[in-house]
C-alpha positions in Angstrom: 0.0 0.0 0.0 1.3 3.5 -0.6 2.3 6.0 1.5 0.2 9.2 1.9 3.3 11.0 0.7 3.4 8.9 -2.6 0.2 9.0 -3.0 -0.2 12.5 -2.7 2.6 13.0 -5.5 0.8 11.0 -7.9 -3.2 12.7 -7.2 -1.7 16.4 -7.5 -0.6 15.3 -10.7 -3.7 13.4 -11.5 -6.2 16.2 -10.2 -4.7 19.3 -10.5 -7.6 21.2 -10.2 -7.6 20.2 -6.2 -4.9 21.8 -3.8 -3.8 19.3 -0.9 -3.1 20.4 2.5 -1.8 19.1 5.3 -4.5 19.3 8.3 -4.6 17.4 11.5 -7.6 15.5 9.9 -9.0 14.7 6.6 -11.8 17.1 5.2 -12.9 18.0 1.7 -13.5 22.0 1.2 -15.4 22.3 -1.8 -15.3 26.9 -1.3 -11.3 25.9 -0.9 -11.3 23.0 -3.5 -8.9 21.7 -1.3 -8.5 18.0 0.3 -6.8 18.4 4.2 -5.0 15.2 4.8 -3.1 14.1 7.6 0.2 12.6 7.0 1.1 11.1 10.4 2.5 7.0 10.5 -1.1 5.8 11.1 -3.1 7.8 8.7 -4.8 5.4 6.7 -4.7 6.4 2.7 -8.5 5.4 2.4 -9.3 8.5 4.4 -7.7 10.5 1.4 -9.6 9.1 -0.9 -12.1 9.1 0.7 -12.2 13.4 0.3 -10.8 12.9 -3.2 -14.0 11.2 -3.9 -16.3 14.2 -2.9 -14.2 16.5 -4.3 -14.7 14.4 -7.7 -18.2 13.8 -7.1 -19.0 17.7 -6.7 -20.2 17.2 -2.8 -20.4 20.8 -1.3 -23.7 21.6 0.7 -26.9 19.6 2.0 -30.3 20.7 3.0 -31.7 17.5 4.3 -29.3 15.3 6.8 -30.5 12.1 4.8 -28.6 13.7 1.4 -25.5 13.8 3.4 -26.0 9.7 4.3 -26.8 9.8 0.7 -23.2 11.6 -0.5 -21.1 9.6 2.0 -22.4 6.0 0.2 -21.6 7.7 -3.2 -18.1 8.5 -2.0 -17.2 5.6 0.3 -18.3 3.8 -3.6 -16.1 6.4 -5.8 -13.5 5.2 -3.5 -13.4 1.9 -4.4 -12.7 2.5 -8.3 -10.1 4.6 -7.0 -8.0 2.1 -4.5 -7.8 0.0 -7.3 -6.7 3.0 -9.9 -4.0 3.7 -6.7 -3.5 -0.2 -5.6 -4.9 1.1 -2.2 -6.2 -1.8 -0.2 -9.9 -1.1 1.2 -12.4 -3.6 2.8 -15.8 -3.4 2.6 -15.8 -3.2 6.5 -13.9 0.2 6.5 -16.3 1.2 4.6 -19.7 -0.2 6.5 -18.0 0.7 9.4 -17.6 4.7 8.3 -21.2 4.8 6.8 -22.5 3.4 10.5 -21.1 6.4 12.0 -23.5 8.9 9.9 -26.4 6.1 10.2 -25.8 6.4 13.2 -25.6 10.3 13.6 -28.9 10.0 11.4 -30.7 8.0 14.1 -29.4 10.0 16.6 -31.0 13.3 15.3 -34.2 12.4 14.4 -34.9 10.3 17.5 -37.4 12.4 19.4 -36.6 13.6 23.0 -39.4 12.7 24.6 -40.9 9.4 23.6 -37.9 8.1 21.2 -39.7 8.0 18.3 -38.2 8.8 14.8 -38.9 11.9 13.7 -39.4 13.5 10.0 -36.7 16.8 9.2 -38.8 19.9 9.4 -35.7 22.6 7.8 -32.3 22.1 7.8 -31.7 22.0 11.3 -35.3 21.3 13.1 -37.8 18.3 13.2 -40.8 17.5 14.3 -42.5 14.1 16.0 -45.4 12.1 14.5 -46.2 10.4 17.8 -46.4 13.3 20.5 -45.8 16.6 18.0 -42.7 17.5 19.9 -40.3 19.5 17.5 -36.6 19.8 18.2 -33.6 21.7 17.0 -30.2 20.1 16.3 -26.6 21.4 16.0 -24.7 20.3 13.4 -22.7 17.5 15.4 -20.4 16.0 12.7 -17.6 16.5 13.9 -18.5 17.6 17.9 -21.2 16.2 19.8 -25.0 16.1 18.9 -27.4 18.5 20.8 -31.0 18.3 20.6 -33.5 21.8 21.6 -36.7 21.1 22.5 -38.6 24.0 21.2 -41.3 24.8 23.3 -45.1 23.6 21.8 
């Protein structure tokens, strides 16, 4: 398997339209068109990918939390064309395991307060319950921890 290092010598010749930056964590920018990659010993190439893929795939903004379940899928697939264009190794259990962790956040978000059941997305950052009409606000909580607001009836 390649390096990050290596592999980041052959994709800014391959996709010079993105920059690449180091960053203590990977993230795609689409406003920077840039990929942030970490380069330390146990920084797993997949991850860089992983950005590569929504930076190929055009992923910039979402107005419903289920679209950005949707993107992830479309990149964690995108990604696996690309380990093989790269002769990056990738396991379908990386990648189940990374999509869990915004099925997850999903479920997490939409899981009313009060009585626990699933909710429906109301905007972009509110829903509403079925069961007891309870609506709540969320923060964005992808990268720090999920909050819920009860907003009062």
């Amino acid at each position: 398997m390649p390096s990050i290092a290596s592999l980041i010598s052959k994709l800014q010749t391959d996709y010079p339209q993105f920059l690449f930056k180091k960053n203590s964590q990977f993230l795609w920018s689409p406003s920077e068109q840039t990929i942030y990659y970490t380069d330390t010993n146990n920084a797993d190439p997949i991850f860089l990918l992983h950005e590569l893929a929504h930076g190929l795939l055009g992923h910039s903004d979402y107005d419903h939390d289920i679209e950005l379940v949707a993107m992830e899928r479309k990149a964690w697939g995108k990604v696996v064309d690309l380990a093989r264009e790269y002769e990056v190794t990738i396991s379908d259990e990386i990648i189940q395991s990374n999509l869990d962790t915004y099925r997850d956040w999903l479920h997490s978000r939409s899981t009313c307060p009060d009585c626990q059941a699933t909710g429906i997305q109301i905007n972009k950052k509110s829903y509403s319950c079925l069961a007891c009409n309870r609506n709540w606000r969320v923060n964005d909580a992808r990268i720090c921890a999920l909050r819920r607001y009860r907003i009062k009836k």
